[in-house]
C-alpha positions as CSV (number, residue, x, y, z in Angstrom):
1,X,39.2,67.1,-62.9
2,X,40.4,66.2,-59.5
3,X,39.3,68.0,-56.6
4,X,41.4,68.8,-53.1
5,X,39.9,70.3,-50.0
6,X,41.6,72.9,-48.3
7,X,43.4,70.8,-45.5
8,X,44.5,68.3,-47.4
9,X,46.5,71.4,-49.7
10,X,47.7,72.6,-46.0
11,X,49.0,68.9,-45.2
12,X,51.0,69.2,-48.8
13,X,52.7,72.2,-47.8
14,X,53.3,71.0,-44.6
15,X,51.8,73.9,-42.4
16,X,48.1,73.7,-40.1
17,X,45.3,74.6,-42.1
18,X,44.8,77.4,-39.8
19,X,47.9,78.9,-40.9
20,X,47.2,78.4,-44.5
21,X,43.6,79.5,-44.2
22,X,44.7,83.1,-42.4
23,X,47.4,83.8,-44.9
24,X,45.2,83.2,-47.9
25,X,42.5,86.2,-46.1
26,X,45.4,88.1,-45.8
27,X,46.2,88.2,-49.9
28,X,42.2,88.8,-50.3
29,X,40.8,85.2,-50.5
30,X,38.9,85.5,-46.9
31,X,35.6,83.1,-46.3
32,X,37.8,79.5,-47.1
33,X,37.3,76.9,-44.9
34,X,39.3,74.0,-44.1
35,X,36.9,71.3,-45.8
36,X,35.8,73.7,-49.0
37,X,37.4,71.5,-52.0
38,X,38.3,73.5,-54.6
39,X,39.7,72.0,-58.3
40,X,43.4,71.2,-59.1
41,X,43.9,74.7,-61.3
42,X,42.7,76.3,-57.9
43,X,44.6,73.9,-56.1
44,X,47.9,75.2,-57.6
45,X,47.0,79.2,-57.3
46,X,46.7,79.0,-53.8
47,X,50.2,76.6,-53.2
48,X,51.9,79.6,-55.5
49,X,50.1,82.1,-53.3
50,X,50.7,80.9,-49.8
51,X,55.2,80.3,-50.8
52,X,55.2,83.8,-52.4
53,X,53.3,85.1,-49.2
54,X,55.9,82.8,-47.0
55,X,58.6,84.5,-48.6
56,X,57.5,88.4,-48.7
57,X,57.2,87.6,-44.8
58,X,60.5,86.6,-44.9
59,X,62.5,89.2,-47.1
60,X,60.0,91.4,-44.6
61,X,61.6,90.3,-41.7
62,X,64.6,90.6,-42.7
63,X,64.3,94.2,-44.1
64,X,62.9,95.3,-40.9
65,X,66.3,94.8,-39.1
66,X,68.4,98.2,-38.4
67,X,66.2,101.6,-37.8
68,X,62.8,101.2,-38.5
69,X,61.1,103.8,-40.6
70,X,58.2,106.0,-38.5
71,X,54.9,105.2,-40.7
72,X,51.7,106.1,-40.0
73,X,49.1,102.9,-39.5
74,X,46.0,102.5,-38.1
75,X,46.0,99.8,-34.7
76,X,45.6,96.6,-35.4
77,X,42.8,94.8,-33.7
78,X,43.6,92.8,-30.6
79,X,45.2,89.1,-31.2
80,X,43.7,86.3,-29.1
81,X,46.2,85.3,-26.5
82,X,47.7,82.6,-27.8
83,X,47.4,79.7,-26.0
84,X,50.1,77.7,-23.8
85,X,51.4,74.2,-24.1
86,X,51.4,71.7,-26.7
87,X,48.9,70.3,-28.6
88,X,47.3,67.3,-27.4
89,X,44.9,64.6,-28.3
90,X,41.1,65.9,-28.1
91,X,38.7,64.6,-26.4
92,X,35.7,63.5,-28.6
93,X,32.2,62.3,-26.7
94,X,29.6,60.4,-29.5
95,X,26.0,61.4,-29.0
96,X,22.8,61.1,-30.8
97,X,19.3,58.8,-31.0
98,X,19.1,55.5,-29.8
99,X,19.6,52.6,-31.8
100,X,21.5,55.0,-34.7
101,X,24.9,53.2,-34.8
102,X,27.0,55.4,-31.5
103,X,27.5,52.5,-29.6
104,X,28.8,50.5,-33.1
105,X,30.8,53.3,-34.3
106,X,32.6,53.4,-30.6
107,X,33.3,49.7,-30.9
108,X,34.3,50.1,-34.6
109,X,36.6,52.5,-34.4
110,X,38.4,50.9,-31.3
111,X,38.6,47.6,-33.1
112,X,40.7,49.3,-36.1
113,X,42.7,52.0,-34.8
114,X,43.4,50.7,-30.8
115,X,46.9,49.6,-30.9
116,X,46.9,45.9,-30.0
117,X,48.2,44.5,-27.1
118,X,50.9,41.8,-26.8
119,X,49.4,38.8,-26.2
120,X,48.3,37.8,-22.5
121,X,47.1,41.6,-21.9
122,X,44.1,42.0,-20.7
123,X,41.4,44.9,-22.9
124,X,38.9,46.5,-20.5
125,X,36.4,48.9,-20.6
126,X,37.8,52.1,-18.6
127,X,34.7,54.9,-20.1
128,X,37.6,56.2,-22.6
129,X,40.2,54.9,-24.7
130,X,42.8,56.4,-27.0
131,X,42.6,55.4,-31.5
132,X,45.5,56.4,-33.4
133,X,45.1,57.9,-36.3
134,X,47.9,59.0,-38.7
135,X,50.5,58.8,-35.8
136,X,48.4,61.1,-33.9
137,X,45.9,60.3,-30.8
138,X,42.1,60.6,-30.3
139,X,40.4,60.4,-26.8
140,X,37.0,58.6,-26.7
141,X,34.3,59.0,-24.3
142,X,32.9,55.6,-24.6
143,X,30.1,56.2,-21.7
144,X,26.3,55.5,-21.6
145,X,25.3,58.2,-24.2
146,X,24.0,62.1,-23.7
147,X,22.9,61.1,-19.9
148,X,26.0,61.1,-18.5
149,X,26.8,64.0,-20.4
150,X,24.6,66.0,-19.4
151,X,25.6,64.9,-15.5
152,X,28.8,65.8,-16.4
153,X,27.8,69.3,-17.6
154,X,25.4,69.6,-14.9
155,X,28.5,69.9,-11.9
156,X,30.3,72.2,-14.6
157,X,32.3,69.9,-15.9
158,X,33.6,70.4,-19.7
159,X,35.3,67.5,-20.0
160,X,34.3,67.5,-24.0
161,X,36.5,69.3,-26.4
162,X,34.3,67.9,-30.0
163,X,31.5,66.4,-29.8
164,X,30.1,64.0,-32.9
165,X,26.7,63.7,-33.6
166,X,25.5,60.1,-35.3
167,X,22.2,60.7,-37.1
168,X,20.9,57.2,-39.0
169,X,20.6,57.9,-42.8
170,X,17.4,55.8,-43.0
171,X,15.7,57.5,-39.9
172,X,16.9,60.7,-40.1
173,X,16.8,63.5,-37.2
174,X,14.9,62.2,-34.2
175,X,13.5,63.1,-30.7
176,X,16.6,62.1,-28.6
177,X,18.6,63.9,-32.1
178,X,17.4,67.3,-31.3
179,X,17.7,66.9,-27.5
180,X,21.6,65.8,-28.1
181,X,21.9,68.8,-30.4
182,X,20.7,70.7,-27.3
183,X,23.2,69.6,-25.0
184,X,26.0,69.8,-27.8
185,X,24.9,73.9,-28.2
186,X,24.9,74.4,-24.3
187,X,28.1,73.1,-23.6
188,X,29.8,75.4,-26.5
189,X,31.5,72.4,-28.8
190,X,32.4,72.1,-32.1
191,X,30.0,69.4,-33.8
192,X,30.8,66.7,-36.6
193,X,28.0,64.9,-37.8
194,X,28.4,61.3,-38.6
195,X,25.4,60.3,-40.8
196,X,25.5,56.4,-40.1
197,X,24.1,53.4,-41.9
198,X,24.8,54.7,-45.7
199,X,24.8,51.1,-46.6
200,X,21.6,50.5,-45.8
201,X,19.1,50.2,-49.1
202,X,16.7,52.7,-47.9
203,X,19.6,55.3,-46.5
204,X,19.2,58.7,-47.8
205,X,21.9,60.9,-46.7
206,X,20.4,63.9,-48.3
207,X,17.3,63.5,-46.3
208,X,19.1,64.0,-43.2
209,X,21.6,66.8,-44.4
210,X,18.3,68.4,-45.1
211,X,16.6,68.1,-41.6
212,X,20.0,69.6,-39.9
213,X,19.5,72.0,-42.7
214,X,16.3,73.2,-41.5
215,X,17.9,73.3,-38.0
216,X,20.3,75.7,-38.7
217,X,23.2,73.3,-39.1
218,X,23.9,73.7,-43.0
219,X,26.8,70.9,-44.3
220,X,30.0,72.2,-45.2
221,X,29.6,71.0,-49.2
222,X,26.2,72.9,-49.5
223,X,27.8,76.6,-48.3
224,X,27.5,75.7,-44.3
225,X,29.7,75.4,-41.4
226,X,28.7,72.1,-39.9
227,X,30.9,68.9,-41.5
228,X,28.8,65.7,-42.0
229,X,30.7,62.7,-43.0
230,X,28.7,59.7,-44.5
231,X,30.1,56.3,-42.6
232,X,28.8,52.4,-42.0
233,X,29.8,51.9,-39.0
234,X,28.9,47.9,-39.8
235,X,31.5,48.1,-42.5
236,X,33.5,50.6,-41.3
237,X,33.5,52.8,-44.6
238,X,33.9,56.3,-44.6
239,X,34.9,56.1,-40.7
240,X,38.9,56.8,-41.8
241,X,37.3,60.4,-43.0
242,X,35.5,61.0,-39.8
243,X,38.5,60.4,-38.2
244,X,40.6,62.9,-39.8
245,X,37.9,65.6,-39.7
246,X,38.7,65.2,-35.8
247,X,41.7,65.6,-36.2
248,X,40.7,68.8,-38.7
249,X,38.9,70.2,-36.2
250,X,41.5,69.7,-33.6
251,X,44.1,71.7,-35.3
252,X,41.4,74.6,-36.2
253,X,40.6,75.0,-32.5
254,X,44.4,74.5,-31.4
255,X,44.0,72.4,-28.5
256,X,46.1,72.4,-26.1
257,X,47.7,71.0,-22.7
258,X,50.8,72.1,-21.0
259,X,52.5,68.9,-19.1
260,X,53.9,71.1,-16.2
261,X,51.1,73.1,-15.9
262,X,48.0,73.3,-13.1
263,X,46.5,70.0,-13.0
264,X,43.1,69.8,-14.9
265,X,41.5,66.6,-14.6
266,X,38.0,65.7,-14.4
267,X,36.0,62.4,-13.6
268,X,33.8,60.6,-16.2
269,X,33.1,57.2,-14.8
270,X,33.5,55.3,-11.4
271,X,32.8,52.5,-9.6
272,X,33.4,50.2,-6.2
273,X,35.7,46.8,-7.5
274,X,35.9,44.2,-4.6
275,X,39.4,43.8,-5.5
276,X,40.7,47.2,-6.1
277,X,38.0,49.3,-3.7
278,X,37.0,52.6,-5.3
279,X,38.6,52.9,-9.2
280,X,37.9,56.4,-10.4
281,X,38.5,57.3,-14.4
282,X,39.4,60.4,-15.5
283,X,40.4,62.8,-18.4
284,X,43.5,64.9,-18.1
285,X,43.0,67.8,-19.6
286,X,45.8,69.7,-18.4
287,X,48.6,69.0,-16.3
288,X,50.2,65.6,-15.2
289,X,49.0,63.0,-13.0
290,X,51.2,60.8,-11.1
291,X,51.5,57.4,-9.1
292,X,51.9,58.7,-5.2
293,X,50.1,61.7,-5.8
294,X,47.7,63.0,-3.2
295,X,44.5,64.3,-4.5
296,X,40.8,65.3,-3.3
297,X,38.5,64.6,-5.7
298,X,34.7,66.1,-4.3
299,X,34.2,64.9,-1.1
300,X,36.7,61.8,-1.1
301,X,40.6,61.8,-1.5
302,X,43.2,59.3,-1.3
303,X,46.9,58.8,-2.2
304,X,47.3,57.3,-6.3
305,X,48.6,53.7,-5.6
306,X,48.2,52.9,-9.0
307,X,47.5,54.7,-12.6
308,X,46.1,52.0,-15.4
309,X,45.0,52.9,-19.2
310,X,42.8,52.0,-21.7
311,X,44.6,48.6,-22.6
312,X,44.8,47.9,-18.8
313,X,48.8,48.4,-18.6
314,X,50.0,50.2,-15.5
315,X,51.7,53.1,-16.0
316,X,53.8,55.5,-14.2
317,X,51.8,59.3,-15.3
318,X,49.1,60.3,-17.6
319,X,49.5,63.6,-19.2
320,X,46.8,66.5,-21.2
321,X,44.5,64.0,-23.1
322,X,44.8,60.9,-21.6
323,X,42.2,58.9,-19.8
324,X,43.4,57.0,-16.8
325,X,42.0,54.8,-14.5
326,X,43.1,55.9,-10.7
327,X,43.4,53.3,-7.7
328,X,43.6,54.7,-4.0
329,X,40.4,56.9,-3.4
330,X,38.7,56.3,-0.3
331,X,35.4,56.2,-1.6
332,X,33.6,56.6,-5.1
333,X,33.7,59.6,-6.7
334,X,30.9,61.5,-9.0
335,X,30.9,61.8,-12.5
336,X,32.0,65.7,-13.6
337,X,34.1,65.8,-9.9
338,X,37.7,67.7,-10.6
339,X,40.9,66.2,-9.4
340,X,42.5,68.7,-7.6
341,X,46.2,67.8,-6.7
342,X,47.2,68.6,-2.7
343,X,50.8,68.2,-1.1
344,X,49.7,66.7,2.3
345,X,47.2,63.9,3.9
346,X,46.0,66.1,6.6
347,X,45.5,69.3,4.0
348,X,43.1,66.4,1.6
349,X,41.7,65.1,4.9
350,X,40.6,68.5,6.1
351,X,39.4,70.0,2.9
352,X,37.3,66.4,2.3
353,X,36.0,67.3,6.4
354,X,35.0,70.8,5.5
355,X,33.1,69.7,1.9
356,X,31.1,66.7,3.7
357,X,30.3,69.1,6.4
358,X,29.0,71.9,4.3
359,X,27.0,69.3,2.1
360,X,25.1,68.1,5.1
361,X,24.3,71.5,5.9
362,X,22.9,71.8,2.1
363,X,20.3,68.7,2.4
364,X,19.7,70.3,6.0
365,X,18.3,73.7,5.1
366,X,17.0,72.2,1.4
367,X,14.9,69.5,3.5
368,X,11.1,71.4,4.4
369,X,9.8,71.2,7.9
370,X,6.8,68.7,7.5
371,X,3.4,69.3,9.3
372,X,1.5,66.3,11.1
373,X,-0.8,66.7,8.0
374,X,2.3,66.4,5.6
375,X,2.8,63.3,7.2
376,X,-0.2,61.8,7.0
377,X,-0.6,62.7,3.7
378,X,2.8,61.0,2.7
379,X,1.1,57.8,4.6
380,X,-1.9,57.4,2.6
381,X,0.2,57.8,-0.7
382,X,1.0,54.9,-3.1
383,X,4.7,54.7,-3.5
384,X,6.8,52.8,-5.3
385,X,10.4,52.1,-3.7
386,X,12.6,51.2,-6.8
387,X,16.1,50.2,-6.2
388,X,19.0,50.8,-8.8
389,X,22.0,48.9,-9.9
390,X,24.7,49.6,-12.4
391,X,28.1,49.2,-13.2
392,X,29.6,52.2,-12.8
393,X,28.4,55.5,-11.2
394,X,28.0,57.2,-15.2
395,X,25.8,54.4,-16.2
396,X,23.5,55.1,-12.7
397,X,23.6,58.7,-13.3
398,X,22.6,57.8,-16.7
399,X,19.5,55.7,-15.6
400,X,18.6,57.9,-12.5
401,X,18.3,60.9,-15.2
402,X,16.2,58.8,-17.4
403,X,13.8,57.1,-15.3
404,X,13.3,61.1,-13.4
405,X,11.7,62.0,-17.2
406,X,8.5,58.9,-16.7
């Protein structure tokens, strides 16, 4: 007998999951979850369930019109505030242990589900890019791995809106594993794991649903919470699932971005071109950004001269999920600073005075008086001057971060 899971009966009936998933607690069948599968018989209970419900509500609604009836009822708990805007595409950053397939997936997924260019256009990396998937937008973080995350975090950034976790299913949960799982818990995300390299001979999937069991992190098809989704990110199979449980988990945690709303944008990679000067990308999270805009962005501003995306095509805004690549910043930006939108030169100029001048002041009273004895003790010690070069300012965060661990 053919099973369906939950969302899939929710995409049938045309409603969010979250919808059919809160009715069905409401006509005593609490505890479902969006990925539980449950047989075709079950299937059809809960289709003929969720119309009747649909149309009690209605007739409901209806009845209620004219002089309501005084009854007595106990209060009904709070609602969460529901939240404003549309929905947008998420934002989705791919961590986990090195040499497990994240860089792979990344590259997989953009080669399938990028749109293509016309021909003459010119692909570059921006540190994001957009996969569409059933008519519908995901935003990749495609930066150097759970370094530049953790930067990120670290200037309180929360760029991230679902993180996935790739664990290999021939090596299983590992040392840099647990430490991603660390910064996945601390920066409050919902977590997909992607167990990578099934078609590998000596994959065992099992092995590693058991090691995240042990962890805490039970799979969804065992009685848990956490989704794990088998893929080969070599051959691409089982990636289209992984995709859609995004999407899933988009629509369960209703995210959101109002277009005309207080500008929310936040920096994830950076870098000085010679040809360009300082080219900043960014996330919208909420918000619009436009061409002539005048923003500060940490201690450097400038006025947007241009706005490029993921396929390198100019364009005139960027709205809530989009990643953007800004031209016109004085200097290079941070990874984690926020774009912060201002309406003259001289207000950005002033604010970018009084941050450089406070900053100063920081390193001033955080630098320790030194002794003649300090001095001649820093003499006599062996040092080793190293000098660091990268690309962009997420991959030197990324290697700063890494060689301060030796």
């Amino acid at each position: 007998m053919s099973k369906k899971r939950v969302y899939e009966i929710a995409r049938e009936l045309g409603v969010p999951s979250k919808e059919l998933i809160q009715a069905l607690a409401e006509m005593g069948m609490p505890g479902l979850k969006a990925v539980n599968t449950v047989d075709e018989e079950e299937a059809e209970v809960i289709r003929e369930l969720f119309l009747e419900h649909k149309g009690q509500s209605t007739v409901e609604g209806a009845e209620g019109e004219g002089t309501p009836t005084p009854v007595a009822v106990e209060p009904a708990p709070a609602k969460k505030k529901p939240k404003v805007g549309e929905p947008r595409p998420p934002v989705v950053a791919v961590l986990g242990h090195i040499d497990h397939g994240k860089t792979t997936l990344l590259d997989t997924i953009r080669k399938t589900h990028v749109t293509q260019q016309e021909a003459g256009g010119i692909t570059q990396s921006i540190g994001a890019y957009q996969a569409e998937v059933d008519g519908r937008l995901i935003t990749f973080i495609d930066t150097p791995g759970h370094k530049a995350f953790t930067a990120m975090r670290a200037r309180g950034a929360q760029v991230t809106d679902i993180a996935v976790l790739v664990v290999a299913a021939d090596d299983g949960v590992m040392a840099q594993t647990l430490e991603a799982i660390d910064h996945i818990k601390a920066a409050g995300v919902p977590m997909i794991v992607a167990i990578n390299k099934i078609d590998k001979p000596e994959a065992n999937p099992d092995r590693v649903r058991q090691e995240l069991a042990q962890l805490g992190y039970t799979p969804e098809d065992w009685g848990g919470d956490t989704i794990m989704v088998p893929v080969s990110a070599l051959t691409g199979e089982g990636v289209q699932d992984l995709l859609e449980m995004i999407l899933l988990v988009a629509d369960m945690e209703d995210i959101r971005g109002d277009p005309g709303g207080e500008l929310d944008a936040i920096v994830i990679e950076s870098h000085m071109d010679t040809a360009r000067g300082a080219v900043a990308t960014v996330i919208v999270k909420n918000g619009t950004l436009r061409e002539r805009d005048i923003i500060v962005v940490g201690t450097t501003w400038g006025r947007i001269r241009a706005l490029v995306d993921h396929q390198g095509k100019r364009i005139k805004e960027a709205g809530p999920g989009t990643p953007v690549q800004i031209l016109g910043l004085e200097d290079v930006p941070p990874a984690g600073e926020r774009v912060e939108l201002v309406r003259k030169p001289n207000q950005a100029k002033a604010l970018v005075e009084e941050r450089r001048r406070k900053a100063l002041e920081a390193r001033r009273v955080a630098r320790p008086l030194m002794t003649f004895e300090d001095l001649f003790e820093a003499a006599q010690r062996k040092r080793l001057a190293v000098v660091l070069k990268a690309e962009s300012i997420g991959a030197l965060d990324a290697a700063r971060l890494e060689l301060g661990t030796i």
